[in-house]
C-alpha positions as CSV (number, residue, x, y, z in Angstrom):
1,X,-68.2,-35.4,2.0
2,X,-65.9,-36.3,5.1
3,X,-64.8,-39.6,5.6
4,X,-67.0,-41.3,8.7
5,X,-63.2,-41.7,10.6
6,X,-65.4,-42.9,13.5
7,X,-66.7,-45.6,12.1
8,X,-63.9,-47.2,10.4
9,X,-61.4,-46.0,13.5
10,X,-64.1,-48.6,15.5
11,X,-63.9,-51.4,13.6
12,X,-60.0,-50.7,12.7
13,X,-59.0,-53.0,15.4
14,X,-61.6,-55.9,15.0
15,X,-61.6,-56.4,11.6
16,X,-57.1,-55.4,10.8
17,X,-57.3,-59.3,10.2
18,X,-60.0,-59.8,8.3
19,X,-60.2,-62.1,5.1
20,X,-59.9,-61.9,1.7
21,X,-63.4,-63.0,1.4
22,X,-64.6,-59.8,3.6
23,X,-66.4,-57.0,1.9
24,X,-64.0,-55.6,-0.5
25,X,-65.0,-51.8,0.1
26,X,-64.8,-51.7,3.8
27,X,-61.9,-50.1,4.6
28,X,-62.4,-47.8,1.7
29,X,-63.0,-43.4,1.7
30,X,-66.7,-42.6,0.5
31,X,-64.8,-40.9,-2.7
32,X,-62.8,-44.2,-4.1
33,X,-64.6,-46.0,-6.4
34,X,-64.4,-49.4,-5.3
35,X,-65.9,-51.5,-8.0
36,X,-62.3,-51.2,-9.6
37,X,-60.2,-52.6,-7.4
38,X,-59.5,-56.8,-7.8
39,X,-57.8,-58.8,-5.2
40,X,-55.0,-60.7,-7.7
41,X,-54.6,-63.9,-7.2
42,X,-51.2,-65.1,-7.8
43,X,-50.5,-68.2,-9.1
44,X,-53.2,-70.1,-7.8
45,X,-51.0,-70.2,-4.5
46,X,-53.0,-72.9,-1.9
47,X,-53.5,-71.3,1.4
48,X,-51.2,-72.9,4.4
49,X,-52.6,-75.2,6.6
50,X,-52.4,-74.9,10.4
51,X,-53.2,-71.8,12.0
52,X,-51.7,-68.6,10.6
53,X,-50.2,-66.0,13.1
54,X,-53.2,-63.5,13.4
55,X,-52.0,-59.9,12.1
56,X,-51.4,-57.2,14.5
57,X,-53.8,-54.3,15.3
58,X,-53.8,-50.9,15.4
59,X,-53.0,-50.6,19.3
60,X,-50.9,-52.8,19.4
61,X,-48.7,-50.5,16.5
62,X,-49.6,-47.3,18.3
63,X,-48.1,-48.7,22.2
64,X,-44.6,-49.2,20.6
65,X,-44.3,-46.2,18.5
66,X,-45.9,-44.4,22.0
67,X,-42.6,-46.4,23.6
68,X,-40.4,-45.4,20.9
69,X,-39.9,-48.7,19.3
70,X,-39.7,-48.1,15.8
71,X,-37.5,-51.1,15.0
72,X,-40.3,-53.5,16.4
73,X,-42.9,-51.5,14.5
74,X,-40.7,-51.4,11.2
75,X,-41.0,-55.3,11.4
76,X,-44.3,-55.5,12.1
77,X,-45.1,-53.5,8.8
78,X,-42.6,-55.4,7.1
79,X,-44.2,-58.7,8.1
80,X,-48.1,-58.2,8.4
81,X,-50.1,-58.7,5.1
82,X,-53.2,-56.6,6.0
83,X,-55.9,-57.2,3.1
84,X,-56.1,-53.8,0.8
85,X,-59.5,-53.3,2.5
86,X,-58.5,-53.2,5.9
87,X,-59.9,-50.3,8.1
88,X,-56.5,-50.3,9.8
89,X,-55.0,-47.9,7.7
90,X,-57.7,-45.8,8.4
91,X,-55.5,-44.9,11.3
92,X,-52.5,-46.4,11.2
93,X,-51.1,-44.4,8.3
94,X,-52.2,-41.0,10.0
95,X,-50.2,-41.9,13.1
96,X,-47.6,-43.3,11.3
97,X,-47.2,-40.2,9.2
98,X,-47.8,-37.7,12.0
99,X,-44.2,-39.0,13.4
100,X,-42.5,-37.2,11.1
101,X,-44.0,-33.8,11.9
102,X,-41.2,-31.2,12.1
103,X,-43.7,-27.8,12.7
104,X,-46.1,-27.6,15.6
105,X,-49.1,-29.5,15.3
106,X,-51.5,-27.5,13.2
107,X,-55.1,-27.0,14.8
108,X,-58.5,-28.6,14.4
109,X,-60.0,-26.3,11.3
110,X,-56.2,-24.9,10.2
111,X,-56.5,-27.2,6.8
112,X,-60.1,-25.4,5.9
113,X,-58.8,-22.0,6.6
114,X,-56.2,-22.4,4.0
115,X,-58.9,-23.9,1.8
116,X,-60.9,-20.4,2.1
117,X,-57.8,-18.5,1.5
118,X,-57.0,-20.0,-1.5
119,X,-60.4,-20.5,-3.0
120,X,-62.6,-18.3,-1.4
121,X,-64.9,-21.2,-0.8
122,X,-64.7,-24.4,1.4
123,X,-67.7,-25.8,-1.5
124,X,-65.7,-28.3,-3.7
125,X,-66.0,-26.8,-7.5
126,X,-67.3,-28.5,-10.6
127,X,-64.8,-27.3,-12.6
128,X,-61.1,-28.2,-13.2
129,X,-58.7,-26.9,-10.7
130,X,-55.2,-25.4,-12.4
131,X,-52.7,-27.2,-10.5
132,X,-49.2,-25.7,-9.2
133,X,-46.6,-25.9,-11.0
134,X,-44.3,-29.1,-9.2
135,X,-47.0,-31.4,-10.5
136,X,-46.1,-33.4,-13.0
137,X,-48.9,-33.2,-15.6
138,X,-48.3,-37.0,-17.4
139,X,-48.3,-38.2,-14.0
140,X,-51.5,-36.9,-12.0
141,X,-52.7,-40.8,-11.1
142,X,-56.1,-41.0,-9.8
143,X,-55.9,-44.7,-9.2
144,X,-59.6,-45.6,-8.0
145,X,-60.4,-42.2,-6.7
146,X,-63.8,-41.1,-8.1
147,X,-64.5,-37.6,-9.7
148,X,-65.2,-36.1,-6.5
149,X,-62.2,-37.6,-5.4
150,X,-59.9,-36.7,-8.1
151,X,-61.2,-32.9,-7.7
152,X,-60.5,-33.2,-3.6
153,X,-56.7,-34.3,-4.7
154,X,-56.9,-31.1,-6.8
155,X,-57.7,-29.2,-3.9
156,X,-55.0,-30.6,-1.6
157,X,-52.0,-30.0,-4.0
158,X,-53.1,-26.1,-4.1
159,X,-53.5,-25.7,-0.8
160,X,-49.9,-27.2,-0.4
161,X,-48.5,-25.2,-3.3
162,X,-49.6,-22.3,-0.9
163,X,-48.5,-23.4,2.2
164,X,-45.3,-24.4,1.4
165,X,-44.0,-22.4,-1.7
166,X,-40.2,-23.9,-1.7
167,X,-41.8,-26.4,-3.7
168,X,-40.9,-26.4,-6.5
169,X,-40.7,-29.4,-8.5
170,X,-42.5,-32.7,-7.3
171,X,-43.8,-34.9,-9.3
172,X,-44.5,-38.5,-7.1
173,X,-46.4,-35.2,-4.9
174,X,-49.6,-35.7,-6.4
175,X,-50.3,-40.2,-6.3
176,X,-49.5,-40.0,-3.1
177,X,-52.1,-37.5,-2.2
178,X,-54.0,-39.9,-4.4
179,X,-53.3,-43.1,-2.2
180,X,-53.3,-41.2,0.9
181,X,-56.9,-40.8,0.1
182,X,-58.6,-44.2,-0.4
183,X,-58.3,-44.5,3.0
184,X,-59.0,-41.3,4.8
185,X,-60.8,-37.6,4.5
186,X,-59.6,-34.8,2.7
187,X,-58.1,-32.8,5.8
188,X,-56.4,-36.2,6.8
189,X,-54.5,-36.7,3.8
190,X,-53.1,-33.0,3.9
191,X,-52.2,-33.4,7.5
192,X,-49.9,-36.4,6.3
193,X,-48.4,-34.7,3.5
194,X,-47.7,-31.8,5.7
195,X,-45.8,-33.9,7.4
196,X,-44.2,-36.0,4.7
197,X,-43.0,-32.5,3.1
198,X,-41.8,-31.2,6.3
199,X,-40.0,-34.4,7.5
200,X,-36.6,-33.4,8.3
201,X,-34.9,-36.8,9.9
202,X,-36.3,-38.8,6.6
203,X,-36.7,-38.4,2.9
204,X,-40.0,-39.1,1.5
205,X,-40.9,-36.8,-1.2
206,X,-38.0,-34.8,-3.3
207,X,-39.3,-30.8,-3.9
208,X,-37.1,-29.6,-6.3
209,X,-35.7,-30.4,-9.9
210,X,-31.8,-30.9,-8.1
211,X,-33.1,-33.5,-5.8
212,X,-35.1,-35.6,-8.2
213,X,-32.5,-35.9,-10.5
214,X,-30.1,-36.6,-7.4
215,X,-32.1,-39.7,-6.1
216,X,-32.5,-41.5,-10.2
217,X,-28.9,-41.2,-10.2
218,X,-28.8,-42.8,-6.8
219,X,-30.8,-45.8,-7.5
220,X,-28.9,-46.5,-10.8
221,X,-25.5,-46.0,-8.5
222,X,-27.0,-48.4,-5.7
223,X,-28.1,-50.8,-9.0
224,X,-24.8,-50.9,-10.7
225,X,-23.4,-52.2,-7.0
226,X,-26.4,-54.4,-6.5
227,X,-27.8,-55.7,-9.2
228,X,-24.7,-56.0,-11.2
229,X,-25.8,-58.5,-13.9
230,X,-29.3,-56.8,-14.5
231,X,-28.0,-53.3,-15.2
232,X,-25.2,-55.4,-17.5
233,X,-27.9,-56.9,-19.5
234,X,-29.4,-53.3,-19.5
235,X,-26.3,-51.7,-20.9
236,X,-26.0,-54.5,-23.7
237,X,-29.8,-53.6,-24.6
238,X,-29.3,-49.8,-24.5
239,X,-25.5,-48.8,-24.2
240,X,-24.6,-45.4,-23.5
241,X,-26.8,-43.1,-22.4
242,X,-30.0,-44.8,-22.8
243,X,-29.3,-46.6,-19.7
244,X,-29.7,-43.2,-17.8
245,X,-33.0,-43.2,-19.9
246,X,-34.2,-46.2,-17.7
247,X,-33.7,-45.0,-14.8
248,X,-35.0,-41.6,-14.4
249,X,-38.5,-43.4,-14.7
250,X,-37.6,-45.9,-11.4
251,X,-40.2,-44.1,-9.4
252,X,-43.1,-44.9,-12.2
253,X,-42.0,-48.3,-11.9
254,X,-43.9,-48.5,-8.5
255,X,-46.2,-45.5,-8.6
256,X,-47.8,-45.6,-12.5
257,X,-46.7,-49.9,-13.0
258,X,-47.6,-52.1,-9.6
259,X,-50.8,-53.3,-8.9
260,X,-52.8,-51.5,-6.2
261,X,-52.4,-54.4,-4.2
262,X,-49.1,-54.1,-3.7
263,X,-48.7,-50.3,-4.1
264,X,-50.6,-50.5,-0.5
265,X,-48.1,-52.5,1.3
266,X,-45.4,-51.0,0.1
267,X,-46.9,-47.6,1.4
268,X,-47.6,-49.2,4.5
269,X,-43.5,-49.5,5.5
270,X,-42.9,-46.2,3.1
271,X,-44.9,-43.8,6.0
272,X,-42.4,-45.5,8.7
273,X,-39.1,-46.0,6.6
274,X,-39.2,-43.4,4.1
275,X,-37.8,-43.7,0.7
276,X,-35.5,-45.7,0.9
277,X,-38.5,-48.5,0.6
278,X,-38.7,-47.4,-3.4
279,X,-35.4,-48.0,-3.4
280,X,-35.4,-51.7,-2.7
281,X,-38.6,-51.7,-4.5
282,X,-36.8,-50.8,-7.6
283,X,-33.8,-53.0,-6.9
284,X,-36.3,-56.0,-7.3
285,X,-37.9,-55.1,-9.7
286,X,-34.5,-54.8,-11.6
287,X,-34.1,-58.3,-10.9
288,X,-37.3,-59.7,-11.7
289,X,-37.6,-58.0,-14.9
290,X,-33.9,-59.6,-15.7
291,X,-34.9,-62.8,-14.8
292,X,-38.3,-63.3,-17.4
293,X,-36.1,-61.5,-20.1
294,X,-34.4,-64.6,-19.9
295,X,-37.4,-67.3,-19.9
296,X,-40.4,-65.7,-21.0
297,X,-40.6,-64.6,-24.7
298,X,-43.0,-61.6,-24.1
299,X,-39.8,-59.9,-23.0
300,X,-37.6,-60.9,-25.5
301,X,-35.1,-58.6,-26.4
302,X,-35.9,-57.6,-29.8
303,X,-39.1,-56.6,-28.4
304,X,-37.8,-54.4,-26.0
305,X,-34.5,-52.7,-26.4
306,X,-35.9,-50.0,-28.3
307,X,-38.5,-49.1,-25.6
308,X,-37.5,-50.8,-22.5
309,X,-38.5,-47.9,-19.8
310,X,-41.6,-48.8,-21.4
311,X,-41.5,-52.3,-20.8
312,X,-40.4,-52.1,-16.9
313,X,-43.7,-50.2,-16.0
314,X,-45.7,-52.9,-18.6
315,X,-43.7,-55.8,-16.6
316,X,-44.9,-54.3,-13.2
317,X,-48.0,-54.4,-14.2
318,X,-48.3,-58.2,-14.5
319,X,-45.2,-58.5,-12.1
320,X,-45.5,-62.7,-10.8
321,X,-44.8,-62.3,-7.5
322,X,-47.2,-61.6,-4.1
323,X,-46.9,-58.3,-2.8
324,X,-45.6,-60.2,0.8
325,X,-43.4,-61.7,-1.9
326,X,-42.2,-58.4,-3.2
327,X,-41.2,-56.8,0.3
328,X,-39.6,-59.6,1.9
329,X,-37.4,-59.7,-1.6
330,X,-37.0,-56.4,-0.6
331,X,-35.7,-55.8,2.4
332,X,-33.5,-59.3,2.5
333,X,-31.3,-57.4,0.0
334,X,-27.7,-56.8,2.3
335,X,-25.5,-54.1,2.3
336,X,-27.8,-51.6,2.0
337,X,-27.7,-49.4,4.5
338,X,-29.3,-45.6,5.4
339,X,-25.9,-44.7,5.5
340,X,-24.7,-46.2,2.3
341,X,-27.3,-45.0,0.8
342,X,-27.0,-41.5,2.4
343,X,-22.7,-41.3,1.0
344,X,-23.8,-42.2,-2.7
345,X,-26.8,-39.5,-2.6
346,X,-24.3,-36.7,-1.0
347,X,-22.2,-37.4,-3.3
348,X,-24.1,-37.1,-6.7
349,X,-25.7,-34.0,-4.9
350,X,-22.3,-32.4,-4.8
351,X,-21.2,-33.3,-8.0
352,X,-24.0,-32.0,-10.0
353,X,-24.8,-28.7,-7.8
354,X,-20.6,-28.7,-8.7
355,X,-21.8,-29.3,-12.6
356,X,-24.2,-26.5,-12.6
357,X,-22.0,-23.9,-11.0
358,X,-19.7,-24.7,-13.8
359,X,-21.7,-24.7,-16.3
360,X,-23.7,-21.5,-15.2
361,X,-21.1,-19.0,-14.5
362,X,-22.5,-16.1,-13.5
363,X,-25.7,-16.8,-14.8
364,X,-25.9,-18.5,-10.8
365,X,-26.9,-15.4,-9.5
366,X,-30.2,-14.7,-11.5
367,X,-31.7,-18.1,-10.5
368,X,-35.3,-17.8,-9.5
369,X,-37.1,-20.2,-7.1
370,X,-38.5,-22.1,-9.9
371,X,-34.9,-23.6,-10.5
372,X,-33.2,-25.1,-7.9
373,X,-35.2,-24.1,-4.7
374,X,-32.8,-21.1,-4.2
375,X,-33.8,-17.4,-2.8
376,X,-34.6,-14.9,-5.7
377,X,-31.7,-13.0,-7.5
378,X,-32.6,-10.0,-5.5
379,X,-31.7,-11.0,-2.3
380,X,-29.1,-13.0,-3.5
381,X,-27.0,-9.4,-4.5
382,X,-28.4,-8.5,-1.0
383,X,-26.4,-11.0,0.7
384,X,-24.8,-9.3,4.2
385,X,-23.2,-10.9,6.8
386,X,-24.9,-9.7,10.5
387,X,-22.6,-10.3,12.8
388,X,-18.5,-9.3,14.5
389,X,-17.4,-11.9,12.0
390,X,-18.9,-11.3,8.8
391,X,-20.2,-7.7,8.4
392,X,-20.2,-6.0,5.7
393,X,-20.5,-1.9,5.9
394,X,-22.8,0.1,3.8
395,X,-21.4,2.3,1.1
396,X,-19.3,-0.5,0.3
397,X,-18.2,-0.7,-3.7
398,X,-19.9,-3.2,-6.3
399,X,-19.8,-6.5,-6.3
400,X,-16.1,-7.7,-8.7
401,X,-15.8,-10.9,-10.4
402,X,-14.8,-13.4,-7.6
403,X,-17.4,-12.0,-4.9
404,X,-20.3,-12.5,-8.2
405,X,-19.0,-16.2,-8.4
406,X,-19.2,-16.9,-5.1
407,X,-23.3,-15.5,-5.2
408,X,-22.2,-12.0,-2.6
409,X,-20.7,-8.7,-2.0
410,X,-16.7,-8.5,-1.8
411,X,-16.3,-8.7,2.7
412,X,-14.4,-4.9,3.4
413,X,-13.2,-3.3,6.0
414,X,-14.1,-6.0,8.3
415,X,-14.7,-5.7,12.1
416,X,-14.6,-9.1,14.1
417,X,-13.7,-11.1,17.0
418,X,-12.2,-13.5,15.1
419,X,-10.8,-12.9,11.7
420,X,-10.1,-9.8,10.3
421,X,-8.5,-11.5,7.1
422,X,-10.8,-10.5,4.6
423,X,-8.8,-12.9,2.1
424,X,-9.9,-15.9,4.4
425,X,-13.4,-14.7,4.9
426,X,-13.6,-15.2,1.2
427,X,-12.0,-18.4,1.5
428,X,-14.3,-19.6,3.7
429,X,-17.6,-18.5,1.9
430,X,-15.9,-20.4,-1.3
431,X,-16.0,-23.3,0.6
432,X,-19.7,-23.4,1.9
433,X,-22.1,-26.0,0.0
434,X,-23.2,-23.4,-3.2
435,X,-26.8,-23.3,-2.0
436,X,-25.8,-22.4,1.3
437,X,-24.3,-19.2,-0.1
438,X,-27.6,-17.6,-1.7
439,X,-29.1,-17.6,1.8
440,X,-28.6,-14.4,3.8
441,X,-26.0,-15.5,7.4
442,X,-27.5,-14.3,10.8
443,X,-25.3,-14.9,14.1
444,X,-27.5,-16.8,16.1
445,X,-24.8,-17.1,18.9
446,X,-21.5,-15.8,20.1
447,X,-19.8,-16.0,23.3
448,X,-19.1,-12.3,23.4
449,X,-22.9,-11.4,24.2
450,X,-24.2,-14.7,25.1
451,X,-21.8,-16.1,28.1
452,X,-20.4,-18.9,28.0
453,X,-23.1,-21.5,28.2
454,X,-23.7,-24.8,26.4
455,X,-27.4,-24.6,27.5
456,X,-27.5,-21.1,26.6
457,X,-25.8,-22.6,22.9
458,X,-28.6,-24.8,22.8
459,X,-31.2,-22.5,23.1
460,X,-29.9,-19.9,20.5
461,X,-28.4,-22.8,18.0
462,X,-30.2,-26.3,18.0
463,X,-33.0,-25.9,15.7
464,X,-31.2,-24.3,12.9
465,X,-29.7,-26.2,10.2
466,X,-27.4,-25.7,8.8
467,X,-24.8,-23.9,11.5
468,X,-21.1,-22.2,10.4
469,X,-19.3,-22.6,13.7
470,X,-16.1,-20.1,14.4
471,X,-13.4,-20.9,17.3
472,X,-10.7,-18.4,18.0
473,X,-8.0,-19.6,20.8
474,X,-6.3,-17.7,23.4
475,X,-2.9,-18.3,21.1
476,X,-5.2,-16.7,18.5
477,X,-5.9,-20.4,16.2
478,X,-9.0,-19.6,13.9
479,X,-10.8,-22.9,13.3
480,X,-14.2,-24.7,12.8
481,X,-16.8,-26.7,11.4
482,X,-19.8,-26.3,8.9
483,X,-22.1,-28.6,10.9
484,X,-25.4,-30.0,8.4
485,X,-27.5,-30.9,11.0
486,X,-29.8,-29.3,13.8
487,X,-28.1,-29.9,16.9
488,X,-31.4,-30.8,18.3
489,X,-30.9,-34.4,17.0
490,X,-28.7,-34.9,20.0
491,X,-32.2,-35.6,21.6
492,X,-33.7,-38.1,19.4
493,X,-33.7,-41.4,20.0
494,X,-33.1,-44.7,17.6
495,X,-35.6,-47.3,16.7
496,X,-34.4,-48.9,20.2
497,X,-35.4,-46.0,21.9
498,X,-31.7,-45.2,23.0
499,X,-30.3,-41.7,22.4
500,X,-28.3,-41.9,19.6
501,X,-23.9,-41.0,19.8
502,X,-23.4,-39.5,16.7
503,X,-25.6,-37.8,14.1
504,X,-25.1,-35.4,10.7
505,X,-24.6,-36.1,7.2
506,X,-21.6,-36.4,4.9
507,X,-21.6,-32.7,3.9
508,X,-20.4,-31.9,7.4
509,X,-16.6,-30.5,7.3
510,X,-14.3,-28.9,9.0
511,X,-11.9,-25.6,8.4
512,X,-8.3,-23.7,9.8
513,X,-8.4,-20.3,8.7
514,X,-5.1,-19.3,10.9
515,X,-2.3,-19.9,11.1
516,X,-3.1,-22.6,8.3
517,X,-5.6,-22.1,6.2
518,X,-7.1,-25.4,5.2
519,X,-10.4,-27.7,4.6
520,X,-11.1,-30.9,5.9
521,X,-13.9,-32.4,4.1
522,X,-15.6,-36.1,4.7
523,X,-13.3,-38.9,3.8
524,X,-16.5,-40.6,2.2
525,X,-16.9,-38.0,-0.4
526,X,-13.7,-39.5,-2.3
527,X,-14.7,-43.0,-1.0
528,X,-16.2,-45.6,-3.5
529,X,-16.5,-47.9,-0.7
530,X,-17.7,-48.4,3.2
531,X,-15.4,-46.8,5.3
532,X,-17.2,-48.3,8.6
533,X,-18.6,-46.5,11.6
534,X,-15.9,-45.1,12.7
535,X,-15.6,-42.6,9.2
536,X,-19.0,-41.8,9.7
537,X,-19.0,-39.6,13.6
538,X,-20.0,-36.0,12.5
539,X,-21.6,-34.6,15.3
540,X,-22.0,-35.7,18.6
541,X,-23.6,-33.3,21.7
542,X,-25.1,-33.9,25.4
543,X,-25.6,-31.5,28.3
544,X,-21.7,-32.4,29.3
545,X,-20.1,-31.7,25.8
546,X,-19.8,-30.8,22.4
547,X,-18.2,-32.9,19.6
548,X,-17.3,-32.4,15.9
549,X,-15.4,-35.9,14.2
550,X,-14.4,-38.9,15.7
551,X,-12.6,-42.4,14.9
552,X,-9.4,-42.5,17.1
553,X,-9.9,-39.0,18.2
554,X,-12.4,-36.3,18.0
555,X,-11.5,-33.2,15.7
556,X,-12.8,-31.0,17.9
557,X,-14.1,-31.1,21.8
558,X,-15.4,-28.5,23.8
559,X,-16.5,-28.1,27.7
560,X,-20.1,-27.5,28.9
561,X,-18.7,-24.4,30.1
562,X,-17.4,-23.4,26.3
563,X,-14.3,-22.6,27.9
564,X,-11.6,-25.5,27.0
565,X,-11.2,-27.8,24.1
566,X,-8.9,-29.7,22.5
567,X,-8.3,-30.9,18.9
568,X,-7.0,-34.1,17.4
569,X,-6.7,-36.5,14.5
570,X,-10.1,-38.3,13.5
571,X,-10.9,-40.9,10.8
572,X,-14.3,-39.0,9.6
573,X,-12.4,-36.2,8.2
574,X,-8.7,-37.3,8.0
575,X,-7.5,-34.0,9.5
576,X,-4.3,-33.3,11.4
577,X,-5.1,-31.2,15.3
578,X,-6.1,-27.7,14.3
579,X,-4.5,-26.3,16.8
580,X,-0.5,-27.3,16.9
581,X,-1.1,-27.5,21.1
582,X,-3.5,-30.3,20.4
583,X,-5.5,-28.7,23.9
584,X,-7.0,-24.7,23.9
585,X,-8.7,-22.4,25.8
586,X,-11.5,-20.5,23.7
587,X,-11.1,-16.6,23.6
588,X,-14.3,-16.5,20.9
589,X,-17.3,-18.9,19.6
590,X,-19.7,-17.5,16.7
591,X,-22.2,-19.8,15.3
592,X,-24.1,-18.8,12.4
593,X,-27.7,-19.9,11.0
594,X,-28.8,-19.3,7.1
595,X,-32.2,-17.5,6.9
596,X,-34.3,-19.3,4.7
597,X,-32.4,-22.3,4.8
């Protein structure tokens, strides 16, 4: 049965401010059972006197993001206690999660299609649904969904599972499709997923086994800074590797131990911000749980160092604090930025992808997409380069040793504009992130065929990502930069609504091929601290120019007309000019995309 939108979309805005004293079940989806859910009452708190601010509605929320202002509309969730009953999120979370929408907005009766394709049937069954394998079977939280309900989140995870098949391991996937639905209909809830899954400027929901096991690692990293004494007192409780233990259940912390109550509000700045909301979530929750281990006896620690993952989800459950209480906690927490937060999760991602190479050998190449996310073995010994720079002819020998460990055929007798060193070819493919180099290359531009255009570039290049850019001078110099991000983001613009300088991510570096032969990594990788802004300039782009690196120079610079550059010293990578003239003229450009990427 679909969720009357309608009606609750009419009343979102009169009743967003509503009292606790208002009908419980009003802002509620037909298929939640309501009778479950209890308003907690914390501590008998008195209610302020005076007149309290009155909390902002729907339109208000949807005029700034229309303007762009995400930084007013990120305080604004932050700040406004809406009761859990609220029709406003009847709305607001749909608009907020449609923001994040990467494909082209999919059309009225898409969702249902996919429905019919994968069941045959739009009719809801009575019987169990099998559900794909990313969902975490321990972990399939219903909350206050009723059996109708619970069989509609069924159907939703499928019909993902079908729709996007990179999926591979996911298990906070499935109670969010749960929450999502106590306030909207079924073909609601998968639009905002969609989204969620397909967000490509934020993370919300990890998809593979690599990156779940990435982000625990993060939050106990950003912890150990953080909340130094709590993860102290954790180490004396469980030394060793028990304290990994602990972590690796942070996201249960929220999803399977805090109220509903609070589980809402925290969604409602999650569907802006991202996941890096848990994040401070679970930094609190560190602290609180520190803090009654110290004066209430319940949490005494004989009681609880044998089992204490345990007892973090049994302390959320009762935690003492308000759920405004909890987020303000939360986000008054300093130093902890997108960026810092971004180094530390690079960073573990390249060590343990490192880790597993290592540890694999060559069993890399028979990796199947249930692993890691990663194409099939078969086209992984399929590999060929498609372009004047990395070609390789057919008839060529098998694969040897070093071309197996690098996941493609040896590079022979190699025809290109701008490096016929097969030695460095290899050299270069070595030093590609190791996921890149299961994916099959495609030349996606090249000044030889294209002109020399930057809005011709832009066209060819700017929503690929990753991109493998290739310069060769007029002296002959063979240099470049493996850029992470779309050079589309050159467009978007910051929660001020300004066009933001610089964008890219730490695993952005650059390369000389000849007549050195070097790479110039991210001074933050080998960083344990904040560098400031000025390590942090990857890529920078306009209709004028084109810029890789900055901090008292930019690495490298080229002209609209992709004619003349120049080259010099920058703080992001800590490189020397890669050119010995500092300035050049450009006799070649090849960009490459990743298929399947």
């Amino acid at each position: 049965m679909p969720h009357n939108r309608d009606t609750a979309s009419a009343q979102a805005d009169k009743l967003s401010g509503i009292e606790e004293e208002s009908d419980l079940y009003e802002g509620f989806a037909p298929h939640v059972e309501t009778s479950e859910i209890k308003v907690l009452d914390f501590y008998n708190i008195p209610k302020q006197t005076g007149k309290e601010p009155a909390l902002r509605t729907f339109t208000e929320i949807k005029q700034l993001l229309d303007q762009g202002k995400k930084r007013e509309v990120k305080n604004i969730l932050r700040e406004n206690s809406w009761p859990i009953n609220s029709p406003i999120r009847s709305q607001l979370w749909p608009t907020l999660c449609a923001q994040h929408q990467s494909k082209p907005q999919m059309v009225d009766g898409f969702y249902w299609e996919m429905v019919h394709q994968v069941f045959g049937t739009t009719e809801l069954s009575e019987k169990p649904i099998m559900l794909p394998a990313f969902v975490d079977a321990a972990h399939c939280l219903p909350y206050h969904l009723t059996r109708t309900g619970r069989s509609v989140a069924d159907r939703i995870v499928n019909v993902l599972a079908y729709d996007c098949p990179d999926i591979t391991y996911s298990p906070v996937l499935y109670p969010i499709t749960s929450i999502l639905l106590h306030f909207m209909s079924e073909e609601e809830a998968y639009h905002c997923l969609a989204a969620l899954v397909g967000s490509k400027e934020k993370v919300f929901i990890n998809q593979t086994k690599l990156l779940h096991e990435v982000t625990w690692k993060t939050v106990m990293q950003i912890a150990k800074k953080h909340q130094k004494s709590s993860v102290s007192y954790f180490q004396r409780l469980c030394p060793g590797v028990k304290l990994e233990r602990v972590f690796m259940d942070w996201c249960w912390w929220i999803l399977a131990g805090l109220p509903f109550q609070h589980l809402v509000r925290i969604m409602d700045c999650y569907f802006h911000e991202g996941i890096k909301v848990l994040y401070r979530i679970a930094l609190v929750i560190i602290n609180l749980f520190h803090k009654e281990c110290q004066s209430n006896n319940e949490w005494n620690p004989d009681n609880i160092k044998n089992d204490i993952a345990n007892a973090l989800i049994k302390f959320c459950k009762k935690i003492p604090v308000s759920p405004a209480k909890l987020l303000h906690a939360a986000f008054s927490i300093r130093g902890l930025s997108s960026t810092y937060i971004s180094r530390i999760f690079i960073k573990t991602e390249m060590l343990l992808k490192s880790r597993s190479v290592l540890n694999s050998g060559n069993k890399q190449l028979v990796k199947s997409r249930s692993s890691d996310n990663l194409p099939t073995s078969q086209s992984q010994v399929n590999i060929q380069m498609m372009s004047h720079t990395l070609t390789i002819r057919e008839g060529q020998k098998s694969p040897g040793p070093r071309a197996i460990a690098m996941g493609s055929y040896p590079i022979h007798n190699l025809k290109s504009q701008i490096c016929s060193c097969e030695e460095s070819l290899f050299t270069l493919w070595s030093w590609l992130p190791v996921r890149i180099t299961m994916y099959q290359p495609v030349l996606l531009y090249t000044t030889e065929e294209h002109g020399c255009s930057l809005t011709t570039f832009y066209v060819r290049v700017e929503q690929h990502e990753p991109t493998l850019m290739m310069i060769k001078t007029c002296n002959n110099e063979v240099f470049g930069a493996y850029c992470s991000s779309r050079w589309f983001e050159r467009n978007i613009k910051d929660d001020k609504g300004q066009r933001q300088a610089y964008f890219g991510t730490g695993e952005t570096f650059l390369f000389s091929l000849y007549p050195e032969r070097a790479k110039y990594p991210w001074v933050g990788i080998a960083a344990d601290k904040d560098l400031g802004h000025s390590s942090e300039l990857f890529m920078a782009a306009d209709a004028k120019m084109i810029t890789i690196g900055g901090g008292e120079g930019q690495a490298i610079w080229m002209d609209e007309n992709i004619r003349f550059g120049k080259t010099d010293s920058c703080k992001t990578f800590n490189n020397p000019p890669l050119c010995p003239s500092g300035d050049f003229e450009i006799r070649v450009l090849e960009v490459y995309g990743f298929v399947g990427a």
